[in-house]
N, C-alpha and C positions, 0 to 999 in steps of 0.2 A: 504494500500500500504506500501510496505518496504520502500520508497523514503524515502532520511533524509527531515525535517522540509520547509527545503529553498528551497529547489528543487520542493515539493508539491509544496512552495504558487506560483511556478514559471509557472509550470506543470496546476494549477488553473486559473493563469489570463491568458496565453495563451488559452488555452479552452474555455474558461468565453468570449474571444474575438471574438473569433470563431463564439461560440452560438448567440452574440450578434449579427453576422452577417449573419448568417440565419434568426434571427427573422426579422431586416431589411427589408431581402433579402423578407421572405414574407409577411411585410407588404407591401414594394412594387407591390409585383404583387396583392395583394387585391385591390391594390388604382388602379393599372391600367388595372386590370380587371373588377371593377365596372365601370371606365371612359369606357371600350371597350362597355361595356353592355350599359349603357346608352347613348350611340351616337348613337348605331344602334337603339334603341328605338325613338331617335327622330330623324332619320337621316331624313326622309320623310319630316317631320314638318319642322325642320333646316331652316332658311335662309339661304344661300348662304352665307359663307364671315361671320357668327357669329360663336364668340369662345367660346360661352355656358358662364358655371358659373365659381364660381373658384375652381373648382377640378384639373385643371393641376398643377398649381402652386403647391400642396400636392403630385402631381405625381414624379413631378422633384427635389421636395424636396429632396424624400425619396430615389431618384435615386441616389442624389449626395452625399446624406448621406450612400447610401450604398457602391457608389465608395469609397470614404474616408475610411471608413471602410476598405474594401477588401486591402487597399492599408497598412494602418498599421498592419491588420494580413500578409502580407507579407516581413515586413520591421521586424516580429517580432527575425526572425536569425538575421538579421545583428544587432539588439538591445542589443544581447546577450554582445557578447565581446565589443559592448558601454560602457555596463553596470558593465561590469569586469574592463573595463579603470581606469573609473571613478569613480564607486564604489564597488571595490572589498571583501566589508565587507557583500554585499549583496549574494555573491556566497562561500566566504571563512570564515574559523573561526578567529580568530583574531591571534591564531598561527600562520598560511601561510598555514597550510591543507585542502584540502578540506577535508567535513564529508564523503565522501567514502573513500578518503585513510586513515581515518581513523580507518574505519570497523564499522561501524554503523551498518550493519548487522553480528549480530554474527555469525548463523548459518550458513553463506557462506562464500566460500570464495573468496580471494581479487583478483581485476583484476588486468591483468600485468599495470604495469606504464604505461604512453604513454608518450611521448616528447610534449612540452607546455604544461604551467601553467592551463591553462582552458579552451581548444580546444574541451576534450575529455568527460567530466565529464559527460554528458548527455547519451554519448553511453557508459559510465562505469556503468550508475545505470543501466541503459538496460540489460545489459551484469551481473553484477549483478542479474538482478530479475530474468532471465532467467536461470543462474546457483544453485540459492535459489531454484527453482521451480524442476530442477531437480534433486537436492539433497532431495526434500520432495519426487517426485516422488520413487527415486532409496530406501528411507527409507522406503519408506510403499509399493513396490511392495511383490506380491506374489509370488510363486513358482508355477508352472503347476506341474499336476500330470502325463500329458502326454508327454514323452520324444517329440515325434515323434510329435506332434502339440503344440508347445511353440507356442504361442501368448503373442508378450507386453498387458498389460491392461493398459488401457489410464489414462495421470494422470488426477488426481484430486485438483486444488489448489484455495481454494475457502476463504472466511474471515477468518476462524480459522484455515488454513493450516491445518485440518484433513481431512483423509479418512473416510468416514463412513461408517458405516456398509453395510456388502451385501443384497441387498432388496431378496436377497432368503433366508436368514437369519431371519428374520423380524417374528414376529408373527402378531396376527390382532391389538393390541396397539401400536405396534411400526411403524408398514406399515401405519397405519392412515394418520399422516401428510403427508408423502409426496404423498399421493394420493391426498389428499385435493388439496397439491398445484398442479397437476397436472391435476385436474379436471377441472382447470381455463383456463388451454389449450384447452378441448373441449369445453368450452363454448365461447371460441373466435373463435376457427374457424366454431364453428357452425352458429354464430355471422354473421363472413366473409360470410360463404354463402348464409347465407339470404339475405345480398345485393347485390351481385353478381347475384344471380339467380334471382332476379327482375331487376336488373341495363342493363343487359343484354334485357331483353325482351323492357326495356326502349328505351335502346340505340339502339336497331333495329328498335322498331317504326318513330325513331328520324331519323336517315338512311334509313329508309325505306327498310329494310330487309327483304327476302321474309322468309315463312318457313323453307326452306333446311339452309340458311346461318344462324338463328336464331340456330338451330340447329348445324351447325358447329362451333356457338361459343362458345355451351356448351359440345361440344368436345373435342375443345380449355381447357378447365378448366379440363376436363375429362382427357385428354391427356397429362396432366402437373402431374398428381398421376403417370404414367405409367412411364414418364422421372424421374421423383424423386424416384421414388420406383428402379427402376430395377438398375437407371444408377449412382445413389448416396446414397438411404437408406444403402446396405451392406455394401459400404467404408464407410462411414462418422462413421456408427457403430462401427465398427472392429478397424478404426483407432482415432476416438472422444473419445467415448462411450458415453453413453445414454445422460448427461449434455450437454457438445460437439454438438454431434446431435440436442439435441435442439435448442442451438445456432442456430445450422447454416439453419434450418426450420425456424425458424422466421424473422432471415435475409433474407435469399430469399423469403418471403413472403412480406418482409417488404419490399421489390424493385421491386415484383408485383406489389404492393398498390402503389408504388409513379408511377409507368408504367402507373398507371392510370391516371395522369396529362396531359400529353400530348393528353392522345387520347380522354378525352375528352373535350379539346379546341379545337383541332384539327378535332374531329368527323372522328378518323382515324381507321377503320375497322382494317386492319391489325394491327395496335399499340395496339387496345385494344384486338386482337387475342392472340399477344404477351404479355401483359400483365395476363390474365389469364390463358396461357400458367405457365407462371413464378411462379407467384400464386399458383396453382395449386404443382406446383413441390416442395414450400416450406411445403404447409400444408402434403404434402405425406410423408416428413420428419417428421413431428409433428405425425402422423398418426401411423406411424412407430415407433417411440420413444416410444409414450406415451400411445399405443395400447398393445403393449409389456411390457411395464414396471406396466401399470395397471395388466396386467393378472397374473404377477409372481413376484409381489412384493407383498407379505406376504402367507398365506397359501393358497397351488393352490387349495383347497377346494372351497375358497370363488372365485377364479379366474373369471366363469362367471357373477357372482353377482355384483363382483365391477364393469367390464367393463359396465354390463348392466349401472347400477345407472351414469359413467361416460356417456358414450353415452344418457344417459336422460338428463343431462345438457347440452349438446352437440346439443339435440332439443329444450333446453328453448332457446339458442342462437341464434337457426336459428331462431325462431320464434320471439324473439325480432327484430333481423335484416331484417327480413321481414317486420313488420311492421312499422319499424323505415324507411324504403324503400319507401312504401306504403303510410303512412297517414303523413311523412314527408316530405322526401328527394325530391318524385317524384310524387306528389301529383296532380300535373298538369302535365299529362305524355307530351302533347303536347308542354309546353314551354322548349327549347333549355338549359336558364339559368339554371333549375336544376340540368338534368345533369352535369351542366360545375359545378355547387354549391357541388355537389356530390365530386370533389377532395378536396374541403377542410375535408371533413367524412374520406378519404382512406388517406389524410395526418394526420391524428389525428391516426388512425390505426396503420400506419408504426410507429409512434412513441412509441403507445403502445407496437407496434412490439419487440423496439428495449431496450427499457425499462424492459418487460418479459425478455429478452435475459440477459441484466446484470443480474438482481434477481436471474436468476437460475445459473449464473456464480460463482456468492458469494453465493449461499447456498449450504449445503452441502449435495448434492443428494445423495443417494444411487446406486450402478452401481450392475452386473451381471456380476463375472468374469466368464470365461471360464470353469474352476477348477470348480465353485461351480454350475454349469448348468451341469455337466458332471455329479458331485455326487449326485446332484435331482434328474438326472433321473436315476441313477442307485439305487436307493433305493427303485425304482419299478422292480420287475420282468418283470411284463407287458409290458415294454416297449422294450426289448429284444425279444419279441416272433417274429414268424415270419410265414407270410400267402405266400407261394408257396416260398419259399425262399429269399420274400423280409421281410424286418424288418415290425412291424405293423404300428410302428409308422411313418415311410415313407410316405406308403400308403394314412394312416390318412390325413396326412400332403397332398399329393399331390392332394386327393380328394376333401379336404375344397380350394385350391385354385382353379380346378375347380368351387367348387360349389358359392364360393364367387364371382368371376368371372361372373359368369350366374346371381346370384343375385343382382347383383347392374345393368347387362344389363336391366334384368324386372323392378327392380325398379325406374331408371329414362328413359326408355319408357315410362313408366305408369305415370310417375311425369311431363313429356314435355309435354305430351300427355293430362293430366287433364283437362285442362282450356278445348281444343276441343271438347273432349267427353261427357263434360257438359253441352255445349252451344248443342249438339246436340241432348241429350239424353231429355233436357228438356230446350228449348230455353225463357220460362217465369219465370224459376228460379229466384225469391226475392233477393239470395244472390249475391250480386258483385263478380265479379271472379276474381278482383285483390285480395280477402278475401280469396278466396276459396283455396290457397294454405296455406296459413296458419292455416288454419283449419284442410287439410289434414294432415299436417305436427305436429298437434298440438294430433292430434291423434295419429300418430308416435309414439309420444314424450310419451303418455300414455304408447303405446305397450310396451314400451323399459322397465320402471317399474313397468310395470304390472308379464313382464318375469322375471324381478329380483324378483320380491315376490314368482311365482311359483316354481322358481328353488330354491330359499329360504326355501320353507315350503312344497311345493306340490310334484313335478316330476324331476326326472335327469332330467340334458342339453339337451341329446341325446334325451328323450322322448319329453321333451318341444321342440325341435329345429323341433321332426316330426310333432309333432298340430301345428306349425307355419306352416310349408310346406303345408300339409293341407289344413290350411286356406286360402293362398293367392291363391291356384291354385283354390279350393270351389270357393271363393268368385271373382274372375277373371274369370274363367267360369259363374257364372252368370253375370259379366258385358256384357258380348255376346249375353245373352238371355233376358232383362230385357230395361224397357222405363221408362221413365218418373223421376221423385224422386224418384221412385227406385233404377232405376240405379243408379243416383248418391250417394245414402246411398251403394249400393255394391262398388261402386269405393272409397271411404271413407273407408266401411271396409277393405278394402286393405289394407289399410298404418297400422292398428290396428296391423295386423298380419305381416305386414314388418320390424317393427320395434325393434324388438328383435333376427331375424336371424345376424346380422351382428354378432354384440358381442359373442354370442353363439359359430358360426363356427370360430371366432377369438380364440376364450381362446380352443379351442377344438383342433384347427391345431395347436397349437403349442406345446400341450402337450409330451413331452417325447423326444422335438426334440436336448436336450443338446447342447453342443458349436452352432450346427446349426441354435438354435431359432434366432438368430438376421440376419439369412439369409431368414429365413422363415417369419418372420413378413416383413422381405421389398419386399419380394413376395407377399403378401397377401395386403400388402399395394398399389401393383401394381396392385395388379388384381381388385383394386377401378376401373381403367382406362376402364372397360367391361361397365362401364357408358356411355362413350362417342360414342359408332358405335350404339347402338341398336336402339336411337330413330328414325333413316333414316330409316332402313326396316320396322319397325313400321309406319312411315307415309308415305309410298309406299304402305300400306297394307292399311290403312285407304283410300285414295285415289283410289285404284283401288276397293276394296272391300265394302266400308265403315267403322262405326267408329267401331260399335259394333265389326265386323270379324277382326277386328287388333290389338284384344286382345288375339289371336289365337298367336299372336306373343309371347307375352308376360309369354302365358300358359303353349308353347313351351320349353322357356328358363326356367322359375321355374323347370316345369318337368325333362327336364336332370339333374337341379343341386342335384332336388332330390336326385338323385344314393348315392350322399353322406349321406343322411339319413337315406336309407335303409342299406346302409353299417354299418353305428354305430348302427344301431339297431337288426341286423340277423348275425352278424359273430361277433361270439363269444371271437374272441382274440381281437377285436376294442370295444366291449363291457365294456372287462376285462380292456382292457390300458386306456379308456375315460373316467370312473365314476371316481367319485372323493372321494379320501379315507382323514381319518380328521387325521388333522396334519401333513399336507404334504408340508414339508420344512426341510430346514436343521438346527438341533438342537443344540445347543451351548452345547460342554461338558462340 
């Protein structure tokens, strides 16, 4: 921080007061949410007229110690000019100046005077940092090469007050680190899912949820990618940039994860609708950000390679999270407390939440001006061609959001749908089925870098993206014709084969789409949301048909999304614009 010395340790203990009074704040409701838990436990046994042990006493304690508290962090303004009264060596230098009218910041400059000795100083350093930050901005912006679409590039002001370099820029040594750190982000929200999509199936047994609304609440979370992609991924882009955007994905994620407090003390269907609603909307910003920035931060050559290996971490997490769900959290699905035990996991979350958010504040990420998206892709030919007088790349682009769109509908049909189809296909099955998604999932998780090896060493994207397609429809049609532990190994190979199309038509759609890509990645990010309607006509299909015919649902949607496979494979100008040629970035003269 630019703050002078005195002003930090001021800026510290006010804070430091602060924190102090959330931890309080929740040791208190631990104390008196075990008191809540243990009365109803023995409310039956209870005598009449007995006050139990001494846990109130600890209750009240901690109440009165947290009023007190709340009561001196709000006494902390008027402390201020106490403290200037009476000891004004604590605010001033021994001169009479304060260290901002002194200019403690060089590089800015000074705010006007105000009237009164020490009234203002606080919104001077303000006013200060904010003037500092735009004088770094105005120094390190660039110039557009496009008269007619100037765009600001968002600043950047992070611990060492530099810009860094353009991740289009980047070769494969230098794009390293910040992928690394960026691959931490999938592995948290892949994390989040894991417990979501068991906490969910929890919390409806608890409620007593029938299928359809079991399903509506993985809509709910579905439905939250669709809001955050369409209705905030392209602003927060355009006006954050990539850093920014992050932020503000994990923030609103981090106020999903506390959404979850209430609804489950409360056992409030709608609250926790709402909460995975919100959720949902922050990871679609993460999605967005970090989907994009894997693909075209270093040479687009490697672009599906890294996304894959990123989305592989991405399934170690869910897979932790599921079993940290599983054989921890919700172990005994039927008792009430762990749910209610489950908010202190999503409060530990939002913190992690908000923690990532500073880290990527202070470091100093790489961004993607407009300028240098504009000369990547003009340094292909290809991406100027054009099929019936629209651009290729268009095209490209508009068909992977179809076909992304239809692939995540098949995919979590098939995923809501598992536990059912197994219990029916072979009702003596050994394996637990609260396992059994993690297991499918755990195969995913192989697909994803199995495809990064092939595309690595073996087949273009395009060819590998059609043996994906392939397989899932193969192996999806036999789910329809097959019993027993058979079927279950075809429903397992499904996830083999699903797990490598996302990242594939990700780094594929956005090739060649210049200034556009950061509008095209929060459309692709949206069209995650094709998750949330399919599982309903899937289990209208099962129900009326049975289980096997309601994969017919599923075969359906692959099959159209296909169109985009055969397109990269049979027309010759999306052929030419989608392989990947080596050293494909902008090169420092």
């Amino acid at each position: 921080m630019t703050l002078p010395l005195r002003q930090k340790l001021i800026l510290v203990i006010t804070f430091g007061v602060a924190i102090f009074v959330i931890v309080v704040d929740l040791i208190r409701m631990a104390v008196l949410e075990h008191s809540a838990i243990i009365q109803l436990r023995l409310h039956h046994a209870a005598s009449v007229g007995m006050v139990g042990d001494g846990r109130y006493p600890f209750t009240f304690m901690w109440s009165t110690a947290e009023v007190n508290m709340t009561l001196i962090c709000a006494c902390v303004p008027s402390l201020r000019p106490l403290a200037a009264r009476f000891s004004p060596s604590l605010l001033r230098n021994p001169q009479g100046k304060s260290e901002i009218e002194q200019g403690t910041l060089e590089e800015s400059q000074q705010a006007p005077s105000r009237s009164g000795a020490v009234a203002g100083e606080m919104m001077d350093a303000i006013t200060l940092r904010v003037e500092a930050e735009a004088q770094v901005e105005q120094a390190s912006r660039r110039g557009t090469g496009d008269p007619f679409q100037k765009e600001e590039e968002p600043p950047i002001i992070n611990i060492l007050n530099m810009r860094p370099a353009s991740m289009l820029r980047l070769n494969k040594k230098e794009s390293f680190p910040p992928n690394v750190l960026l691959t931490t982000l999938f592995f948290m929200w892949g994390f989040s899912y894991g417990l979501i999509s068991v906490l969910n199936i929890r919390f409806g047994s608890l409620v007593q949820l029938n299928a359809w609304q079991l399903r509506g609440l993985h809509a709910a979370y579905y439905g939250g990618y669709m809001v955050g992609g369409i209705l905030l991924g392209r602003i927060f882009l355009k006006k954050l940039g990539f850093a920014g955007t992050l932020i503000a994905g994990l923030y609103i994620y981090a106020c999903g994860a506390l959404l979850f407090w209430p609804s489950a003390v409360l056992g409030s269907l709608p609250t926790f609708i709402v909460s995975n609603v919100v959720a949902g909307s922050g990871l679609a910003l993460l999605e967005t950000t970090a989907n994009l920035s894997m693909a075209i931060c270093g040479p687009l050559e490697y672009s599906e390679i890294r996304l894959c290996v990123a989305q592989f971490f991405e399934g170690i997490g869910h897979v932790c999270g599921m079993q940290l769900a599983e054989n921890g959290l919700f172990k005994n699905s039927k008792d009430a407390t762990k749910v209610v035990n489950a908010q202190w996991t999503y409060l530990v979350i939002a913190f992690i939440s908000v923690l990532l958010s500073v880290i990527f504040y202070y470091l100093p990420l790489p961004e993607a001006p407009n300028d240098d998206l504009r000369q990547l892709a003009a340094q292909r030919p290809e991406n100027k061609a054009k099929i019936w007088s629209l651009q290729t790349c268009n095209i490209t682009f508009g068909l992977g959001v179809w076909a992304m769109f239809l692939y995540f509908a098949g995919q979590e049909a098939h995923a809501v749908n598992l536990q059912d189809y197994v219990r029916f296909s072979d009702p003596n099955l050994s394996i637990n089925p609260n396992n059994l998604g993690a297991i499918a999932y755990t195969v995913l998780t192989v697909g994803r870098l199995s495809t990064a090896f092939i595309v690595w060493r073996l087949l273009k994207p395009r060819w590998t993206l059609f043996v994906l397609y392939i397989g899932i429809i193969v192996f999806g049609t036999l789910c329809m014709h097959t019993t027993g532990l058979t079927a279950v190994v075809m429903a397992i190979m499904v996830y083999l084969f699903l797990g490598g199309i996302f990242p594939l038509v990700f780094a594929i759609s956005v090739r060649g789409m210049a200034q556009h890509a950061k509008t095209a990645a929060s459309l692709l990010a949206a069209s995650v949301g094709g998750g949330a309607w399919s599982p309903f006509p899937q289990h209208a299909a099962a129900l009326s048909h049975g289980q096997p015919w309601s994969y017919s649902v599923m075969i359906a949607l692959w099959s159209a999304g296909a169109i985009f496979v055969l397109y990269l494979n049979f027309v010759p100008q999306a052929k030419r614009q989608v392989d990947p040629v080596q050293d494909d970035y902008i090169k420092e003269e």
